[in-house]
FIMARFI-254137 format. One record per atom (N, C-alpha, C): residue number from 0; atom name; residue in one letter; x, y, z. Coordinates in steps of 0.001 Angstrom, whole numbers, m for minus. Layout:
BEGIN
FISE  num  atomo  residuo       px       py       pz
FISE  NUM     CA        A        X        Y        Z
...
//
This chain:
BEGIN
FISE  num  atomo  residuo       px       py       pz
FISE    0      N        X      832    m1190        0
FISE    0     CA        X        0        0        0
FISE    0      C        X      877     1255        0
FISE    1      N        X     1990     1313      996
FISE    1     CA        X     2716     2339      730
FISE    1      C        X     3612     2575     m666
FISE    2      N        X     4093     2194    m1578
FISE    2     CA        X     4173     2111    m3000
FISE    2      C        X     3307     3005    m3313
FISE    3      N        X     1824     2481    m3921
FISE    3     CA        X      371     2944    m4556
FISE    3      C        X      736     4334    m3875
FISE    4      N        X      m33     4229    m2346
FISE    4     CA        X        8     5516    m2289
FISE    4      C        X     1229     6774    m2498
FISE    5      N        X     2273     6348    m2244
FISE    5     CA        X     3405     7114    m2514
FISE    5      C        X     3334     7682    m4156
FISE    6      N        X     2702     6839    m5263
FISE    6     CA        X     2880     7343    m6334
FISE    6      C        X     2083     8220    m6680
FISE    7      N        X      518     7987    m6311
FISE    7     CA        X     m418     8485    m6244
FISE    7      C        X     m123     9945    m5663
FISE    8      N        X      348    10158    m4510
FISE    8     CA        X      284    11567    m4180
FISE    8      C        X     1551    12177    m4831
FISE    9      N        X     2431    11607    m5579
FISE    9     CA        X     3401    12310    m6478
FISE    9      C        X     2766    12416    m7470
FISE   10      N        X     1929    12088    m8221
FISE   10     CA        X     1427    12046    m9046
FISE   10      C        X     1051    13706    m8995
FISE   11      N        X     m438    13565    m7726
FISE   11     CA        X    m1205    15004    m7643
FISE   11      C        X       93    16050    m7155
FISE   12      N        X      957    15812    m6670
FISE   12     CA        X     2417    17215    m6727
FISE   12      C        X     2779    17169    m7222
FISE   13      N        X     2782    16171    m8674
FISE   13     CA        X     3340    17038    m9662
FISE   13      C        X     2418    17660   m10427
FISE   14      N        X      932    17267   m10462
FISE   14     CA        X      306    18542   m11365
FISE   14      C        X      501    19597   m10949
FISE   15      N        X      244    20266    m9579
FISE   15     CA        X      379    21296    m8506
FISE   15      C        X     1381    21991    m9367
FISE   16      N        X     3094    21619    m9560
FISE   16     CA        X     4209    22027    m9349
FISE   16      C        X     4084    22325   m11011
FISE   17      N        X     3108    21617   m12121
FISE   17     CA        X     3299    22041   m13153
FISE   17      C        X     2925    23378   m13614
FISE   18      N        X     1336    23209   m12668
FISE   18     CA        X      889    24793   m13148
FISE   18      C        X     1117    25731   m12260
FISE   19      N        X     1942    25351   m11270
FISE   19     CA        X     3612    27187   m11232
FISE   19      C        X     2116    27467    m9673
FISE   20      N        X     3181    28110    m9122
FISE   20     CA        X     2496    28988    m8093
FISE   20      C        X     2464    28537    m6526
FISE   21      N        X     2889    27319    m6394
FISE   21     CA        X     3155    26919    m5004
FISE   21      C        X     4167    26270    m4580
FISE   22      N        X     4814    26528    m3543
FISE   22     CA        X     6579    26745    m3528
FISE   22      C        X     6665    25243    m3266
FISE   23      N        X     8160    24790    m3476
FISE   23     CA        X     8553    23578    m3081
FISE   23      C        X     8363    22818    m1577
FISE   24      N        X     8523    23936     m462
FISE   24     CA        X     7818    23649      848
FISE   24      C        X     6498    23281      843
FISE   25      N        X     5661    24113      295
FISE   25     CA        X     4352    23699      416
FISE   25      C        X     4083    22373     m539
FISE   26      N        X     4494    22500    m1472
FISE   26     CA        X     4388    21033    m2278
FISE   26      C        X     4649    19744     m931
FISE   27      N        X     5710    19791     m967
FISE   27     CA        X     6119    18543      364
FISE   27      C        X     5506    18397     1154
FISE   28      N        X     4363    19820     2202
FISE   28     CA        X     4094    19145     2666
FISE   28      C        X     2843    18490     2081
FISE   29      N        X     2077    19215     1258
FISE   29     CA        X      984    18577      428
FISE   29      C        X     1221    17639      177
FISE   30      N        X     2367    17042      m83
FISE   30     CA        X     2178    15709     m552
FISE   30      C        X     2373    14545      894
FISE   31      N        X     3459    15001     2111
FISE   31     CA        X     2955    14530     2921
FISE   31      C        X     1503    14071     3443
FISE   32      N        X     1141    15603     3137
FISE   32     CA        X     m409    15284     4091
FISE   32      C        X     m992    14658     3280
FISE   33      N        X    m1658    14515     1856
FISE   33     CA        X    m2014    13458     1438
FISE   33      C        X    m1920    12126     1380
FISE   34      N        X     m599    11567     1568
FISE   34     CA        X     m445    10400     1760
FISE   34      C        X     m922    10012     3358
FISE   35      N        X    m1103    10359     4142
FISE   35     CA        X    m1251    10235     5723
FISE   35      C        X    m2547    10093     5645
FISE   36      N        X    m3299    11425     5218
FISE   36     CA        X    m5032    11436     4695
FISE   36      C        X    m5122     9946     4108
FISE   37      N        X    m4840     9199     2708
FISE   37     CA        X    m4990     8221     2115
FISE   37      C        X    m4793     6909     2490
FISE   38      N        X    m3431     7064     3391
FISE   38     CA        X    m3501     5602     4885
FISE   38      C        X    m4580     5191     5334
FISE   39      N        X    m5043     6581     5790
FISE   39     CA        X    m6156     6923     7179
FISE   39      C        X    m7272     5898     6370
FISE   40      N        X    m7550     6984     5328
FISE   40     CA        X    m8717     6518     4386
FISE   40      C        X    m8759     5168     3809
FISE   41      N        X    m8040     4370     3356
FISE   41     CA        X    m7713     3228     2746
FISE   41      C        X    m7652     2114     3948
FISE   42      N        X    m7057     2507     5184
FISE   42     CA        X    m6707     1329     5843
FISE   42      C        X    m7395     m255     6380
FISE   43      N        X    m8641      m32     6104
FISE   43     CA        X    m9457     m724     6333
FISE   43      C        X   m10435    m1372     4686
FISE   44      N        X    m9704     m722     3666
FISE   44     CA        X   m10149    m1045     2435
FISE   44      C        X    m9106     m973     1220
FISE   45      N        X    m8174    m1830     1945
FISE   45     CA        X    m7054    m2636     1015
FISE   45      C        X    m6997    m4045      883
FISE   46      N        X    m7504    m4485      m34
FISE   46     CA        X    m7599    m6018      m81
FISE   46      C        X    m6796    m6427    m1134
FISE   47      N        X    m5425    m7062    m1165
FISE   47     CA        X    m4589    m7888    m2124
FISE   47      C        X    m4971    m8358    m2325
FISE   48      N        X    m5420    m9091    m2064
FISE   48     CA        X    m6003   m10828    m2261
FISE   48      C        X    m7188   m10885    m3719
FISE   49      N        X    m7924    m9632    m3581
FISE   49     CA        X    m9086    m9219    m3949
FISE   49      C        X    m8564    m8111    m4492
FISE   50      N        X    m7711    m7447    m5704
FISE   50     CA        X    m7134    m6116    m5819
FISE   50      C        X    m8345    m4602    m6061
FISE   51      N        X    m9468    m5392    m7010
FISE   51     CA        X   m10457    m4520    m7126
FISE   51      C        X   m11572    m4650    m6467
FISE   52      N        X   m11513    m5119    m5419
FISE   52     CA        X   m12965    m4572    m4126
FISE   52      C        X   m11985    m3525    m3361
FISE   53      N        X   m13064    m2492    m3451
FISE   53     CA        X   m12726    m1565    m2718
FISE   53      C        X   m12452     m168    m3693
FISE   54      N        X   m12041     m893    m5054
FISE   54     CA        X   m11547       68    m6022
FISE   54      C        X   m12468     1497    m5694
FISE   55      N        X   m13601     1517    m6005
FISE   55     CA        X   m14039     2953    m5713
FISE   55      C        X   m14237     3908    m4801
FISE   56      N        X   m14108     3299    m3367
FISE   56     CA        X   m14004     3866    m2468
FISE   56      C        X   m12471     4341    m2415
FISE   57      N        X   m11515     3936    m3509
FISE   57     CA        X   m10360     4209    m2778
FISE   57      C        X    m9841     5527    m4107
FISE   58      N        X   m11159     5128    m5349
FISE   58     CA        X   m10676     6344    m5640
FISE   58      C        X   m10811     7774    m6023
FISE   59      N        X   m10009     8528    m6723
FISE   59     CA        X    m9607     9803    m5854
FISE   59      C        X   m10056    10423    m7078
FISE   60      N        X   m11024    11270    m7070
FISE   60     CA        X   m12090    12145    m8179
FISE   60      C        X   m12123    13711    m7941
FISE   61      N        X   m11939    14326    m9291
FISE   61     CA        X   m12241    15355    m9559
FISE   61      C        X   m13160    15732   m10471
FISE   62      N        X   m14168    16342   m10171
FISE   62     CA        X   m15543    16562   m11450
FISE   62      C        X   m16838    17330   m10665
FISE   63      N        X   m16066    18761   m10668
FISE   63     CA        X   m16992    19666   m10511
FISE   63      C        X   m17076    19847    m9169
FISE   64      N        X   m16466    19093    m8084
FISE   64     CA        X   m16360    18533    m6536
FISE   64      C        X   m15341    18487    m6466
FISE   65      N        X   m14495    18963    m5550
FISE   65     CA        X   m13067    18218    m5122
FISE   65      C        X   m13137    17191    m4515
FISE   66      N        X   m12079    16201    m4445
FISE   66     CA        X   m11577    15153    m3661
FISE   66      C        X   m11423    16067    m2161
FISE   67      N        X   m12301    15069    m1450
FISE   67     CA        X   m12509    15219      385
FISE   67      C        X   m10474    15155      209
FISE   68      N        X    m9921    14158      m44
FISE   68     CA        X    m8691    13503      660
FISE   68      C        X    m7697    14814      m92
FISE   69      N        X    m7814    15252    m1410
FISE   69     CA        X    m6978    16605    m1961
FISE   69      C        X    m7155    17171    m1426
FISE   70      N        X    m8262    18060     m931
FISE   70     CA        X    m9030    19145     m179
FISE   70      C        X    m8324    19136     1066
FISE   71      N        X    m8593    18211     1132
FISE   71     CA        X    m7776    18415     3031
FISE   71      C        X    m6279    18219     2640
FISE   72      N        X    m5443    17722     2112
FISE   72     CA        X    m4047    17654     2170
FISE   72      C        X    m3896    19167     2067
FISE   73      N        X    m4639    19941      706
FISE   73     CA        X    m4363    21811      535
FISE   73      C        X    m4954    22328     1280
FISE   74      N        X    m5934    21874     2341
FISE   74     CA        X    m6291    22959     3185
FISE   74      C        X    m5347    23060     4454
FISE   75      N        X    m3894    22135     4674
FISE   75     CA        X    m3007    21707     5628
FISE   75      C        X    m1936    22793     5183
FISE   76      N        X    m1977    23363     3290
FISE   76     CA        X    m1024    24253     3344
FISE   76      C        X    m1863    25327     2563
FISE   77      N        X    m2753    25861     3326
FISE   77     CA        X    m3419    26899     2891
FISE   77      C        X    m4233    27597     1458
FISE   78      N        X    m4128    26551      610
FISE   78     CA        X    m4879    26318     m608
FISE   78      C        X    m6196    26011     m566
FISE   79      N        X    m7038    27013    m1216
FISE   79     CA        X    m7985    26421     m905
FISE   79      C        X    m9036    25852    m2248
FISE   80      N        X   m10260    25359    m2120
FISE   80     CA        X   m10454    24300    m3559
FISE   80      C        X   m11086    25313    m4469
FISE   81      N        X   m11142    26891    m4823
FISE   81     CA        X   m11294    27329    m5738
FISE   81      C        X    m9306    27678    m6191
FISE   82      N        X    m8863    27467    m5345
FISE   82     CA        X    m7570    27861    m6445
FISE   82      C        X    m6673    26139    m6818
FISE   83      N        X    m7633    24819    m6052
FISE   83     CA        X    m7020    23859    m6326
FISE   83      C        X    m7642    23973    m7747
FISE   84      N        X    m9152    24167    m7934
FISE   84     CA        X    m9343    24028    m9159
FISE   84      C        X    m8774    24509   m10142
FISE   85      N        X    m8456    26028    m9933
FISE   85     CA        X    m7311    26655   m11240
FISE   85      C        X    m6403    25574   m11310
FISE   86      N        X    m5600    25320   m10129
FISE   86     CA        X    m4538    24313   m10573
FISE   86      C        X    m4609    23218   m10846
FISE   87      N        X    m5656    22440   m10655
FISE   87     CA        X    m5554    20505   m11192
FISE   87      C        X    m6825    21061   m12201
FISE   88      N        X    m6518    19637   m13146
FISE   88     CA        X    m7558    19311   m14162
FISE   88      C        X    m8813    19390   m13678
FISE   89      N        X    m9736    19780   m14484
FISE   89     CA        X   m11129    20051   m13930
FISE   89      C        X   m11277    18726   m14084
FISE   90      N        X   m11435    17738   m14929
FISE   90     CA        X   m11667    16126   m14690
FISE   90      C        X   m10779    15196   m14683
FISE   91      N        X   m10661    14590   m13275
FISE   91     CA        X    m9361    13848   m13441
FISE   91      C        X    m9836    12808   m12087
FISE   92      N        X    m9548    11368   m12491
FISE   92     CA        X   m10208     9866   m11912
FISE   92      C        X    m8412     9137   m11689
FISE   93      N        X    m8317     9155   m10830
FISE   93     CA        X    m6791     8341   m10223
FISE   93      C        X    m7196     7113    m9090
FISE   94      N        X    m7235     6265    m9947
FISE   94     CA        X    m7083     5140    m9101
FISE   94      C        X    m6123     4520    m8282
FISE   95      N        X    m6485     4033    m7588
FISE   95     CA        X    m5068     3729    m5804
FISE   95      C        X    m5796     2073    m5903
FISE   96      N        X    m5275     1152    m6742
FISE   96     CA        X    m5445     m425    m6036
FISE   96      C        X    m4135    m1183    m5350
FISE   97      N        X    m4301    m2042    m5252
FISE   97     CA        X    m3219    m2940    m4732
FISE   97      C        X    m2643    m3559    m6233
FISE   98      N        X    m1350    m3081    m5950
FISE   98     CA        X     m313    m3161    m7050
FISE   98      C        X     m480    m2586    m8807
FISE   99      N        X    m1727    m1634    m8495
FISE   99     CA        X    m1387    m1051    m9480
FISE   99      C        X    m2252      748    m9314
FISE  100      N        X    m2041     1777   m10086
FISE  100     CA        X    m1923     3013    m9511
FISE  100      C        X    m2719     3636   m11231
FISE  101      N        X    m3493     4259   m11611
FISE  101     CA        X    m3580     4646   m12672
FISE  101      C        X    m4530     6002   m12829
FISE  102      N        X    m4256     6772   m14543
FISE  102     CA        X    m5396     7893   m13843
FISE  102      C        X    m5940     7784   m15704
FISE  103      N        X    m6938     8903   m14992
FISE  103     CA        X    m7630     9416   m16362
FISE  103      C        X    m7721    10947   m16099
FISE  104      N        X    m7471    11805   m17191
FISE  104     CA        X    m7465    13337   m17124
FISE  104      C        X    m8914    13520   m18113
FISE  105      N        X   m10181    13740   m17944
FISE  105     CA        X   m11017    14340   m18949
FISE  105      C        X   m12139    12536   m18971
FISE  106      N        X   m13026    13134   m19238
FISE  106     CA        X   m14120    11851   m19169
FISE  106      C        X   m13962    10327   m20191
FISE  107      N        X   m13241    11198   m21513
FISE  107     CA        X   m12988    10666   m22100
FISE  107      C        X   m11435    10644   m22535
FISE  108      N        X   m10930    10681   m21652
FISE  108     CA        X    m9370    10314   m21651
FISE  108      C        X    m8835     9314   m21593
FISE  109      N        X    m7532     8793   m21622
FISE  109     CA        X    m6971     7270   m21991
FISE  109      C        X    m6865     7282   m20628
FISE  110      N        X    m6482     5889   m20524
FISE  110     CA        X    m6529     5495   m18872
FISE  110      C        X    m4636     5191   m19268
FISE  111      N        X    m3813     5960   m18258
FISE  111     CA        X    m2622     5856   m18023
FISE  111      C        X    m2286     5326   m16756
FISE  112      N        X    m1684     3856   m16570
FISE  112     CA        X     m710     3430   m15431
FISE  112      C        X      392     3938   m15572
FISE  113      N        X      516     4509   m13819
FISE  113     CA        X     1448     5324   m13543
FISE  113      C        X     2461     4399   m12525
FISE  114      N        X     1667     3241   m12279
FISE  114     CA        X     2743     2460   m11668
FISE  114      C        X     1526      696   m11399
FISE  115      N        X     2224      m98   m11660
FISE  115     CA        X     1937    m1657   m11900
FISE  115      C        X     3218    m2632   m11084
FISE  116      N        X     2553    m3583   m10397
FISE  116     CA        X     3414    m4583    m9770
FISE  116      C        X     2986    m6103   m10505
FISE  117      N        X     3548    m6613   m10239
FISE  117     CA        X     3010    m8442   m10192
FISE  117      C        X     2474    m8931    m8928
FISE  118      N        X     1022    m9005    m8797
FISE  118     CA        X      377   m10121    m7793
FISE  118      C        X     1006   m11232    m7473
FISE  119      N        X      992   m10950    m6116
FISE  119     CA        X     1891   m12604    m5612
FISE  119      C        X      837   m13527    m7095
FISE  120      N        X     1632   m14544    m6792
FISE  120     CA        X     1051   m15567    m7800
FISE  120      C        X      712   m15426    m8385
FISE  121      N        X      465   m14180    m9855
FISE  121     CA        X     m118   m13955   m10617
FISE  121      C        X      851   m13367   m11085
FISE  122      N        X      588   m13269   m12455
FISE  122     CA        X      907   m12371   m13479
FISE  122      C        X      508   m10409   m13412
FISE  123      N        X     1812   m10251   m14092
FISE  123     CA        X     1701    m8801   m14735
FISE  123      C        X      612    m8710   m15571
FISE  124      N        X      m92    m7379   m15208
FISE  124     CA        X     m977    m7243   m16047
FISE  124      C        X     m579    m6271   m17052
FISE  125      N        X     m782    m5983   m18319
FISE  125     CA        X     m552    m4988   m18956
FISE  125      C        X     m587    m3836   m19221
FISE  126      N        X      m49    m3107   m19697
FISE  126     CA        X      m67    m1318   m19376
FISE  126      C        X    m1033    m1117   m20560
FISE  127      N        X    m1830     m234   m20031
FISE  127     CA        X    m3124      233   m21052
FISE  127      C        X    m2800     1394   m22094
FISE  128      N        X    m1781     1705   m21951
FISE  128     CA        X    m1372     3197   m22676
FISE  128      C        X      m55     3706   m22942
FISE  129      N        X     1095     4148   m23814
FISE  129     CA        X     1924     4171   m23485
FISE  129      C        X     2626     5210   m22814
FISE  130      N        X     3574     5119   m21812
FISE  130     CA        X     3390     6254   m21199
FISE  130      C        X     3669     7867   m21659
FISE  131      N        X     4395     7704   m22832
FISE  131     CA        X     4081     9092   m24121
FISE  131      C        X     3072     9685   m24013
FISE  132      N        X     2355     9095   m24508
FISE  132     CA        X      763    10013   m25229
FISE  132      C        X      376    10167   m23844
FISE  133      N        X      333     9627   m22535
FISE  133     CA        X     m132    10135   m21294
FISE  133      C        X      287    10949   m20721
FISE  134      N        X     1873    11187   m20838
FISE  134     CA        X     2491    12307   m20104
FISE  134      C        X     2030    13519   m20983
FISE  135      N        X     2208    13646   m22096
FISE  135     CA        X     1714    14359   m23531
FISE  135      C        X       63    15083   m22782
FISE  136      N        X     m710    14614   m22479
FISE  136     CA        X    m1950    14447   m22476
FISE  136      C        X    m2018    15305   m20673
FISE  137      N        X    m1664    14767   m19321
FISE  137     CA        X    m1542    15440   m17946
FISE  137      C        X     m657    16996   m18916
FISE  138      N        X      411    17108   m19320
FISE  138     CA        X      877    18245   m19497
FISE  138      C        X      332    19238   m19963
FISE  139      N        X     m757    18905   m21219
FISE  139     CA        X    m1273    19962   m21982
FISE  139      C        X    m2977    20164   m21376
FISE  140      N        X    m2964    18654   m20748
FISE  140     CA        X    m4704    19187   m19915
FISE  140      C        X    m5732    18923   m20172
FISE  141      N        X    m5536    18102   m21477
FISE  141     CA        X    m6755    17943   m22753
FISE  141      C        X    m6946    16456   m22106
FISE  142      N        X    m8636    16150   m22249
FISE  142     CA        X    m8677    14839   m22666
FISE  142      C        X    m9406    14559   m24113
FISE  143      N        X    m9532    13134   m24321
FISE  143     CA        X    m9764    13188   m26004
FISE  143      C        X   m10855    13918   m25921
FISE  144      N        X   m10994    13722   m27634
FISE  144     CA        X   m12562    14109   m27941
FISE  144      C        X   m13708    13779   m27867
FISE  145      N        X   m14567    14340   m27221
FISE  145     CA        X   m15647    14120   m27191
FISE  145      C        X   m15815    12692   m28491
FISE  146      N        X   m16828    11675   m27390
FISE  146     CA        X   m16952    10583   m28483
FISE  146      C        X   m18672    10719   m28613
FISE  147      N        X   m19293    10585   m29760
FISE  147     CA        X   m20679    10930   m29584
FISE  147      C        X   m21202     9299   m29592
FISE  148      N        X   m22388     9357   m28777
FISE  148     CA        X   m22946     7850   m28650
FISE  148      C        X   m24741     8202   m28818
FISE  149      N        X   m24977     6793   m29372
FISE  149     CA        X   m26718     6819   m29900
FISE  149      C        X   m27304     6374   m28811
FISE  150      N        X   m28467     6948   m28671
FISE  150     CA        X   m29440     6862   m27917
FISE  150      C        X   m30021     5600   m28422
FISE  151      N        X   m30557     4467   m27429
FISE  151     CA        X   m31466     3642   m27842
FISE  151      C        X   m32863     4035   m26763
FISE  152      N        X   m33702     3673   m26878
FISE  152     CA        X   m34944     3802   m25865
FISE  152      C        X   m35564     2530   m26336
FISE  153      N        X   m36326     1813   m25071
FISE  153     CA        X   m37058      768   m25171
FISE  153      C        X   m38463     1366   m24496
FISE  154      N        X   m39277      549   m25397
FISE  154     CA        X   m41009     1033   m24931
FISE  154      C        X   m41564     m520   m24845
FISE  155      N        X   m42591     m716   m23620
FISE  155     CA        X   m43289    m1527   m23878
FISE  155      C        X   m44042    m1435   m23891
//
């Protein structure tokens, strides 16, 4: 668990540190306090054994709402969630499982692993994206394009 989470909250300091404006102290401790917040939060809903129960409770959403667990790491260094929003992606889904760590920037964005292990006794699973077009993609902010989908309706 400490892995996941360790990447996970480097992950969210480095968007912070990309879009400029909050010093290297405050980064650290933001990223401290998030990881401590995400212990807290997770500790009772980490299951190896089982890597995806739990998956949604553990993960960490932005969409129109801040993340409770972001929110409080920047409210520890005085940020507060109208200027987190200037600074992180307005939509952005980061998953925290057991042995593997991944995000999405935009609804319809690629899903990028940012970090993957091997399950005892199991196999590696494969990386969904390469990590190019993902770093490409967190830097500039964009997620894809809009994909349009048909309506069906059923009547009886």
């Amino acid at each position: 668990m400490r892995t996941e989470i360790s990447t996970a909250a480097a992950f969210v300091t480095r968007l912070l540190r990309a879009a400029g404006g909050v010093g290297e102290e405050q980064l650290r401790c933001f990223r401290e306090c998030l990881q401590e917040a995400m212990r807290e939060h997770y500790k009772h809903h980490w299951f190896p054994l089982v890597p995806s129960k739990g998956s949604g409770y553990r993960c960490i959403r932005i969409n129109h709402k801040m993340d409770p667990l972001i929110g409080k790491a920047a409210g520890m260094i005085g940020l507060s969630h109208e200027r987190l929003f200037q600074l992180l992606p307005s939509e952005l889904t980061l998953w925290v499982d057991p042995f593997e760590v991944s995000y999405r920037i935009g609804e319809d964005g690629s899903i990028c692993v940012l970090y993957e292990s091997p399950q005892p006794g199991g196999k590696a699973t494969k990386q969904l994206e390469s990590r190019t077009s993902c770093k490409e993609e967190w830097r500039i902010g964009r997620s894809s394009p809009s994909k349009s989908y048909n309506m069906m309706t059923v009547s009886s």
